[in-house]
ROKOLNU-881081 format. One line per field, with one value per residue (C-alpha): residue number from 1; residue in three letters; x, y, z. Coordinates in nm, 3 decimals. Layout:
num <- NUM_...;
residu <- ALA_...;
c1 <- X_...;
c2 <- Y_...;
c3 <- Z_...;
***
This chain:
num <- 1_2_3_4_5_6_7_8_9_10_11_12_13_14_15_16_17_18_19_20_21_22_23_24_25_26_27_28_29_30_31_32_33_34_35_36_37_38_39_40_41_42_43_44_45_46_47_48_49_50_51_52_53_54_55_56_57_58_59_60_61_62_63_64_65_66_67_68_69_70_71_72_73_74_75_76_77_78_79_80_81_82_83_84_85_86_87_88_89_90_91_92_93_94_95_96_97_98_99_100_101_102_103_104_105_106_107_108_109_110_111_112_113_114_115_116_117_118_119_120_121_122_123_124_125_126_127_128_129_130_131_132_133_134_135_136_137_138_139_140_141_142_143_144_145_146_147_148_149_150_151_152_153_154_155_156_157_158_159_160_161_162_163_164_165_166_167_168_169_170_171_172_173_174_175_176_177_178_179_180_181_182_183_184_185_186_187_188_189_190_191_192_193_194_195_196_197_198_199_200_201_202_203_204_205_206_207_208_209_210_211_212_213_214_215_216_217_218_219_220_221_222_223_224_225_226_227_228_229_230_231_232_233_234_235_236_237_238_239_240_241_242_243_244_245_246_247_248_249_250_251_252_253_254_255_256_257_258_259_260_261_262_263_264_265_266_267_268_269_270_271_272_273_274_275_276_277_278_279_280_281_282_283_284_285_286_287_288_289_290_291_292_293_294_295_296_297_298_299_300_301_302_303_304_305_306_307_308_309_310_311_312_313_314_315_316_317_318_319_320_321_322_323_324_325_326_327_328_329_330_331_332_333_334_335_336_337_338_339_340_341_342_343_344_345_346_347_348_349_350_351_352_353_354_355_356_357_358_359_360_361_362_363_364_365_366_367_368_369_370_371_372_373_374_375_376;
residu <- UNK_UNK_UNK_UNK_UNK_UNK_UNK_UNK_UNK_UNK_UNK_UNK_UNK_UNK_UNK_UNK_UNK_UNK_UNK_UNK_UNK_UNK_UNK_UNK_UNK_UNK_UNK_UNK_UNK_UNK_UNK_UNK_UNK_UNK_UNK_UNK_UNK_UNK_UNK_UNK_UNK_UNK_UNK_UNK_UNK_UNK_UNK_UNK_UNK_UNK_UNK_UNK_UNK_UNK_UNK_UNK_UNK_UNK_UNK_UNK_UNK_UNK_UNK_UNK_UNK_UNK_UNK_UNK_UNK_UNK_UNK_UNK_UNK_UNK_UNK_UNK_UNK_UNK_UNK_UNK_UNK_UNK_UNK_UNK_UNK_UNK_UNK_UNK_UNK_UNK_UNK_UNK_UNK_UNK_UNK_UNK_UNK_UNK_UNK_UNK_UNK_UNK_UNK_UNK_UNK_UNK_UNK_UNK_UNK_UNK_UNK_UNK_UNK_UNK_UNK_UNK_UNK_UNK_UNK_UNK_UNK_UNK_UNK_UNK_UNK_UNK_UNK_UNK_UNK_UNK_UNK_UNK_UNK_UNK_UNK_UNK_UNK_UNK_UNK_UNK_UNK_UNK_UNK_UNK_UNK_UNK_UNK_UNK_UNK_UNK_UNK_UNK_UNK_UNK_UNK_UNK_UNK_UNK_UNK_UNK_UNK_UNK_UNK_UNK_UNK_UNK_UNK_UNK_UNK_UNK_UNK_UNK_UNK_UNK_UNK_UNK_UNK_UNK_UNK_UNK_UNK_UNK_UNK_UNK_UNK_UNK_UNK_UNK_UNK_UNK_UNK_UNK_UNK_UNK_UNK_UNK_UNK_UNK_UNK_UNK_UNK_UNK_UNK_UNK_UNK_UNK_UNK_UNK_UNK_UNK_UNK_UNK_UNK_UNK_UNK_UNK_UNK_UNK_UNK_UNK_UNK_UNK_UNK_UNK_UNK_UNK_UNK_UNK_UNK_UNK_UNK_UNK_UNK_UNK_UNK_UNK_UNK_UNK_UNK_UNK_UNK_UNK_UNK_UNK_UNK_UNK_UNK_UNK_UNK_UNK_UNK_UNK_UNK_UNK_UNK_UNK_UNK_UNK_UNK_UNK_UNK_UNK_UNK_UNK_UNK_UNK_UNK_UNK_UNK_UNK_UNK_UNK_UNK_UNK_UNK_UNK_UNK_UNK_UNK_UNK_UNK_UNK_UNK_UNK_UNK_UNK_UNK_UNK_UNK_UNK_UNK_UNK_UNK_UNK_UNK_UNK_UNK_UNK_UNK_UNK_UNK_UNK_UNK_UNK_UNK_UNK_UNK_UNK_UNK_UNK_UNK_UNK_UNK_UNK_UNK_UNK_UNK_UNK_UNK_UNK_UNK_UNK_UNK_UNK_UNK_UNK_UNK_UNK_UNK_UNK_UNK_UNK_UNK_UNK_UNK_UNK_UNK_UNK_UNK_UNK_UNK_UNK_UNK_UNK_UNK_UNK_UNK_UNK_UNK_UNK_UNK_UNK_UNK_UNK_UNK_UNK_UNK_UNK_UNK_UNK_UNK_UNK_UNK_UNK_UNK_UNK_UNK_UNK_UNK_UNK_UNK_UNK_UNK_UNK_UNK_UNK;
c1 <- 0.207_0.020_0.128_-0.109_0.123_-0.120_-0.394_-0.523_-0.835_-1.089_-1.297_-1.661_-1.930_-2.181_-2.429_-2.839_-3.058_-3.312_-3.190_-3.224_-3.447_-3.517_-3.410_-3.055_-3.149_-3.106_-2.825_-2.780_-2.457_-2.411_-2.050_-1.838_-1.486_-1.345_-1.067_-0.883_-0.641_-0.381_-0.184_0.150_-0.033_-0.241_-0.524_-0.759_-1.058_-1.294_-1.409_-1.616_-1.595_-1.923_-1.807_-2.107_-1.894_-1.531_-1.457_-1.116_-1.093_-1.122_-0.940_-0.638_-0.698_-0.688_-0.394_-0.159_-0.259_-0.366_-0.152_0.151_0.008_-0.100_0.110_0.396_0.147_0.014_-0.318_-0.380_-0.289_-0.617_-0.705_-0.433_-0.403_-0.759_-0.702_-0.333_-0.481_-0.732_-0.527_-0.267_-0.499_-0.748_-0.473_-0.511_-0.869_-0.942_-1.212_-1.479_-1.505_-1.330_-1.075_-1.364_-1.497_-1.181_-1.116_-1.440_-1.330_-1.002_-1.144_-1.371_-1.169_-0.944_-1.261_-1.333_-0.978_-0.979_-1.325_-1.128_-0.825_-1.023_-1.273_-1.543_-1.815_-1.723_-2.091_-1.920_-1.625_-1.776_-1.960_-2.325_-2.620_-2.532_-2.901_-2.924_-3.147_-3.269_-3.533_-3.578_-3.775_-3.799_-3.645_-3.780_-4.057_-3.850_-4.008_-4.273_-4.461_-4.797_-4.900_-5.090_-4.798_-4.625_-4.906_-4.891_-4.528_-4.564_-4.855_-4.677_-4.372_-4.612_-4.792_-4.397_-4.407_-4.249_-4.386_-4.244_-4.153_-3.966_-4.114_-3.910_-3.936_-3.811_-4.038_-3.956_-4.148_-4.216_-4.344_-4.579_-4.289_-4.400_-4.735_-4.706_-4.481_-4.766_-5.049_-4.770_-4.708_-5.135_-5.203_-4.945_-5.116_-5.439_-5.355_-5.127_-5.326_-5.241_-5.046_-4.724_-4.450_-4.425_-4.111_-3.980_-3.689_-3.623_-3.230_-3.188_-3.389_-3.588_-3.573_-3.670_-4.010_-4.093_-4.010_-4.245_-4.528_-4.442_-4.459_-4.789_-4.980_-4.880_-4.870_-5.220_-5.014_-4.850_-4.510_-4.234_-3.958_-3.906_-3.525_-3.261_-3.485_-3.152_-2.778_-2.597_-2.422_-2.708_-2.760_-2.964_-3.214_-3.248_-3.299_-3.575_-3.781_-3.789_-3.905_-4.202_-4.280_-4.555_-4.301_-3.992_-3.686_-3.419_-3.053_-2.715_-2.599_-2.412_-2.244_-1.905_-1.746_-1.842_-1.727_-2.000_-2.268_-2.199_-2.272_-2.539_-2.755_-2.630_-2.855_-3.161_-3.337_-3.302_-3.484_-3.311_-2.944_-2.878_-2.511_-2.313_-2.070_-1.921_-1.908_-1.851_-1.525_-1.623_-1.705_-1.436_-1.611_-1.975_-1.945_-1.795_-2.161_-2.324_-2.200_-2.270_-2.626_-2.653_-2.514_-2.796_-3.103_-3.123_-3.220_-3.018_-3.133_-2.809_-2.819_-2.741_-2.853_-2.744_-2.469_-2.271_-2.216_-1.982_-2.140_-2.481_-2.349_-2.128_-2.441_-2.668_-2.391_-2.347_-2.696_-2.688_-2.466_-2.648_-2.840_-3.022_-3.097_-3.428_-3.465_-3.200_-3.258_-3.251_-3.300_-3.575_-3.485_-3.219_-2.852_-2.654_-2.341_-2.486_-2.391_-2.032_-2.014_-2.003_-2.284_-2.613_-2.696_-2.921_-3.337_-3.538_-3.848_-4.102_-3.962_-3.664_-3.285_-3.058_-2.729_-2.427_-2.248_-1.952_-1.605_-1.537_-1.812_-1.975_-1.945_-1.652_-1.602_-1.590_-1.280_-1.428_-1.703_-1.444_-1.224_-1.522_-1.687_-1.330_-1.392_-1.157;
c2 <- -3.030_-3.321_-3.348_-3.449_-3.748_-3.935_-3.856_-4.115_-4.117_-4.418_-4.413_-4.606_-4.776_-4.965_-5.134_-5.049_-5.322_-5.081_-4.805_-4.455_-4.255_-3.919_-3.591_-3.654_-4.073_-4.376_-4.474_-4.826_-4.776_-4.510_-4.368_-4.152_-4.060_-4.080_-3.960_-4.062_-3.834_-3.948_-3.777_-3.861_-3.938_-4.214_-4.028_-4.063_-3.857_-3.929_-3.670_-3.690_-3.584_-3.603_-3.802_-3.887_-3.974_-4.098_-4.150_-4.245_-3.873_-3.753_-3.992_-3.859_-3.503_-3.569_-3.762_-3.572_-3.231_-3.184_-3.452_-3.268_-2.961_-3.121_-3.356_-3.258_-2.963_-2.924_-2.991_-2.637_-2.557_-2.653_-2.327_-2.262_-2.586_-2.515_-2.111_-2.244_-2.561_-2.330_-2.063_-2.295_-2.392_-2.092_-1.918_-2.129_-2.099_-2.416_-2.265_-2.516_-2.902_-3.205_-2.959_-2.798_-3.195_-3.317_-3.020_-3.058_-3.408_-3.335_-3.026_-3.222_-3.499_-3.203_-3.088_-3.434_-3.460_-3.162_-3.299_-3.606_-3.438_-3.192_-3.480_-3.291_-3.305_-3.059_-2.896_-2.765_-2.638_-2.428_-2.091_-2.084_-2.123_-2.505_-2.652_-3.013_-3.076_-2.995_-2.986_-3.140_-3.223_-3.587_-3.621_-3.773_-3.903_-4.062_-4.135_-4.394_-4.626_-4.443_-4.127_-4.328_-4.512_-4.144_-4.063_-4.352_-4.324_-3.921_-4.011_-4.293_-4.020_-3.798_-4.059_-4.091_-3.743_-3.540_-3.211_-3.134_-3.348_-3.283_-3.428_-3.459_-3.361_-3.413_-3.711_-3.816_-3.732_-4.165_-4.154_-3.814_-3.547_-3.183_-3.309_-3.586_-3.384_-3.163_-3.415_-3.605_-3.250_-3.187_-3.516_-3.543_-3.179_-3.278_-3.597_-3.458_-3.121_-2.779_-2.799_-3.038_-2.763_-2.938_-2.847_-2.976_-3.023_-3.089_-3.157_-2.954_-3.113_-2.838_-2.552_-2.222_-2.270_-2.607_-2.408_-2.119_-2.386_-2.594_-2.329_-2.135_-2.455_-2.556_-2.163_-2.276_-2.560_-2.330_-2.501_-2.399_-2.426_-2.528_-2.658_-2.639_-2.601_-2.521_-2.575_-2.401_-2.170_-2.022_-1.775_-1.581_-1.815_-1.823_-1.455_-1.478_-1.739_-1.564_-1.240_-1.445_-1.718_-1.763_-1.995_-1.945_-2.092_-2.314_-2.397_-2.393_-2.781_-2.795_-2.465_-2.467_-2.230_-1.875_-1.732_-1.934_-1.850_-1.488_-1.477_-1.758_-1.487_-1.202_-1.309_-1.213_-1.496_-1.785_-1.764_-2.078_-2.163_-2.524_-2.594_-2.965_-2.954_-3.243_-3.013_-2.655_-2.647_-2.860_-2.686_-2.400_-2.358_-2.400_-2.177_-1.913_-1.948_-1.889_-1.581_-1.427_-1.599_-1.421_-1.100_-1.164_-1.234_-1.623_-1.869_-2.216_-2.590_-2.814_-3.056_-3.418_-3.610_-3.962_-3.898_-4.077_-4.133_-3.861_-3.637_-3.702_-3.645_-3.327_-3.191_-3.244_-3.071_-2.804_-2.710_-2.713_-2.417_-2.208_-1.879_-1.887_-2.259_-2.278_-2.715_-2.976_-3.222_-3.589_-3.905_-4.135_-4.361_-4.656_-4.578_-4.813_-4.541_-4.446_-4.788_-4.725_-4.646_-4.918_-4.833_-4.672_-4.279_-4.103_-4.096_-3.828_-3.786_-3.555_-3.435_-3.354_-3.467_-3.457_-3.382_-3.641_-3.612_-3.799_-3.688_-3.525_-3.629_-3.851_-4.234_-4.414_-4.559_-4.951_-5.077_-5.400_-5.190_-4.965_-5.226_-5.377_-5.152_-4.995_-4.898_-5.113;
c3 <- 8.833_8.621_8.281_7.966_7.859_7.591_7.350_7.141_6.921_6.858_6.592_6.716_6.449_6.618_6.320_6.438_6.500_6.354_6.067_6.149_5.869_5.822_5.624_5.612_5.456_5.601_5.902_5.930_6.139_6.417_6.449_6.651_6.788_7.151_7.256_7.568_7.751_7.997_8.243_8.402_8.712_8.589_8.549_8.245_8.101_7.800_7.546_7.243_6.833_6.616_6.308_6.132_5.789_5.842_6.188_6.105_5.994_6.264_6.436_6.203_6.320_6.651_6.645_6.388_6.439_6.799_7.002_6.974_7.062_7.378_7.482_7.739_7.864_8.224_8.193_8.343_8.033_7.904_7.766_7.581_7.403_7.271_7.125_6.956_6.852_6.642_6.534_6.464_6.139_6.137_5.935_5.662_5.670_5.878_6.149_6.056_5.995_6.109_6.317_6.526_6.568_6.685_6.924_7.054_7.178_7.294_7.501_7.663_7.737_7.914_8.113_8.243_8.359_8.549_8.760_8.828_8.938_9.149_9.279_9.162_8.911_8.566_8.636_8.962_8.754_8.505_8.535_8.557_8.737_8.807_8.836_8.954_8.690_8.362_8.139_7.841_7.507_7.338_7.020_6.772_6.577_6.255_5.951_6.015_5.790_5.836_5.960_6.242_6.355_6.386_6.603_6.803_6.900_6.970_7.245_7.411_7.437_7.606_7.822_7.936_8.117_7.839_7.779_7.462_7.168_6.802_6.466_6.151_5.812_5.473_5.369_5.011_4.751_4.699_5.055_5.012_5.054_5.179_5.220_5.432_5.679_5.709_5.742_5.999_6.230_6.183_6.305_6.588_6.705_6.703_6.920_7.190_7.244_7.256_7.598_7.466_7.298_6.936_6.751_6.385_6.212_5.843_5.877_5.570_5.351_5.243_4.930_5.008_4.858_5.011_5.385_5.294_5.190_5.528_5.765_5.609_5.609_5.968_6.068_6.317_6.468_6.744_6.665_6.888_6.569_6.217_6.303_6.027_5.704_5.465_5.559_5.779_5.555_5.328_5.564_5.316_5.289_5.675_5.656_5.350_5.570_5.896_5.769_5.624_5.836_6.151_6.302_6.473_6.311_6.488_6.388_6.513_6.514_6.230_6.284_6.424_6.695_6.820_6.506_6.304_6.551_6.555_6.179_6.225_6.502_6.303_6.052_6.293_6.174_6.470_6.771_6.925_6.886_6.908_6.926_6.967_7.226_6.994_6.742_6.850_7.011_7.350_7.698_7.625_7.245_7.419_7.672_7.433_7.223_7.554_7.645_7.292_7.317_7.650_7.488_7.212_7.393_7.212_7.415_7.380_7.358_7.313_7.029_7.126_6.802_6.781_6.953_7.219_7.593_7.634_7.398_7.564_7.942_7.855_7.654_7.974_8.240_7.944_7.988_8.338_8.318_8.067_8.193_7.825_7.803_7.700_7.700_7.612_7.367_7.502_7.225_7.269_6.976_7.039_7.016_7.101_7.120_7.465_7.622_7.603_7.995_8.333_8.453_8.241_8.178_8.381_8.237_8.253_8.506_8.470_8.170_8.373_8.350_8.677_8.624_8.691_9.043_9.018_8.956_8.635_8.370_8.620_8.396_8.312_7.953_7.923_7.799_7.641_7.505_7.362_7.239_7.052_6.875_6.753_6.392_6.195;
***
């Protein structure tokens, strides 16, 4: 029976040759956690933590809190690890955060393990409808220096073969503010047609009254979703806005397990949940928000973000196990956190992404890449 005999944790920062800016401010540096999994039979699989402050953090979790919960297991085990390696902390009020980060890279490190073991791809593993490929929407148009230069890089996405694209919000007030995210999302409508599925996202950046003005002077734009107008946990606001609002409202990646989506859709105000598999508790945590999406009539598009290799193939296999999945997101901006494999990830065509075939996760990592870009 094959034993889990290592985790370790790597903490990634890879510096941009162009900063990232938007809602949330300016990235110069894009970061991450991996964490590696060995077995007593040589065997090695690759999983994925968002850690987009303190990777080292993370790193710490994984490695002092999780490791010996794991190590010394069989890794049919799997299961297990991941409901003790929550309760183990949900008792002291720990259900959120850096744990549900660094469990979501540890579980998914376990699911790649078990493809390799098996000789078989993790889509075939889970349950599902198992499509061979999926769709999925371009994200994003960042802040730009003009509102023509915004336009310019939404049609080129289109001319690409995407048929749906996501704008963002939360200008500054020195660079217009509310007003220029409206001209921006007018603009971008009027150039690409009525036939491309336009959706937004404000990454939080918005007060209740700046959201109301957004979405009732866009409310002729036919906009598929206003995405994550206030954070995650003022669920009353999300509430307010959706009884109100012409457009359908979006959210779900910065929420953390089943238990936060069950009061995130409770609220009755998101038509689309959007949870990271980096985020949410891996495949196991994932797959637990699908069912109660299923349960709830909510159709799912899996957040990806500026995310990594791993996070960006176990999103994509994720989705291609979803009855609800509604369109994945897929990054069209440059992230240099998705060259951390031997060989490069799949591109869409046609708007449409084909899942990986190869055993477990379908890539392997790149030591020297790895070794690198190690976080110091």
């Amino acid at each position: 029976m094959t034993k889990i005999d290592s985790v370790r944790a790597v903490p990634v920062e890879v510096a941009l040759d162009e900063p990232w800016d938007f809602g949330m401010g300016r990235y110069d540096v894009a970061t991450c956690v991996l964490v590696e999994v060995g077995t007593d039979s040589g065997l090695v699989g690759y999983g994925e933590a968002i850690a987009r402050k303190s990777p080292r953090t993370t790193a710490t979790v994984v490695e002092d809190l999780l490791r010996p919960i794991a190590v010394g297991r069989p890794l049919t085990e799997a299961g297990q690890i991941w409901y003790e390696s929550l309760e183990t902390l949900r008792r002291w009020g720990h259900s959120r955060g850096f744990l549900l980060e660094a469990l979501s890279g540890l579980d998914i490190a376990l699911w790649d393990l078990r493809g390799r073991e098996l000789r078989r791809p993790v889509a075939e593993l889970l349950p599902g409808p198992a499509a061979r490929s999926v769709p999925v929407y371009a994200s994003s148009v960042y802040f730009k220096p003009t509102v023509r230069d915004a336009v310019a890089l939404a049609e080129s996405t289109i001319a690409r073969g995407y048929d749906a694209l996501k704008i963002k919000l939360g200008h500054p007030r020195e660079h217009g503010g509310l007003n220029r995210d409206v001209r921006t999302v007018r603009a971008i409508r009027e150039a690409v047609g009525p036939d491309v599925r336009l959706c937004t996202d404000a990454n939080s950046a918005y007060t209740f009254a700046d959201a109301r003005r957004f979405v009732e002077q866009v409310a002729d734009c036919d906009l598929l979703w206003l995405e994550e107008p206030f954070p995650a946990d003022d669920l009353g606001a999300y509430r307010a806005l959706a009884a109100v609002s012409p457009v359908p409202l979006a959210a779900g990646e910065a929420e953390f397990s089943v238990l936060g989506f069950r009061e995130l859709i409770g609220t009755g105000a998101i038509a689309y949940a959007q949870p990271d598999i980096a985020r949410c508790g891996g495949f196991t945590g994932a797959l637990q928000i699908a069912d109660y999406c299923f349960a709830h009539n909510v159709p799912i598009c899996p957040h990806t973000g500026f995310s990594g290799g791993v996070n960006n193939l176990a999103s994509l296999v994720l989705a291609g196990s979803v009855f609800e999945l509604d369109m994945l997101e897929h990054m069209i901006i440059g992230n240099p956190l998705r060259e951390m494999f031997t060989e490069p990830l799949p591109e869409p065509d046609g708007g449409l992404l084909e899942l990986p075939t190869g055993a477990g996760l379908g890539r392997d990592v790149d030591a020297a890449w790895l070794a690198e870009h190690r976080a110091g």
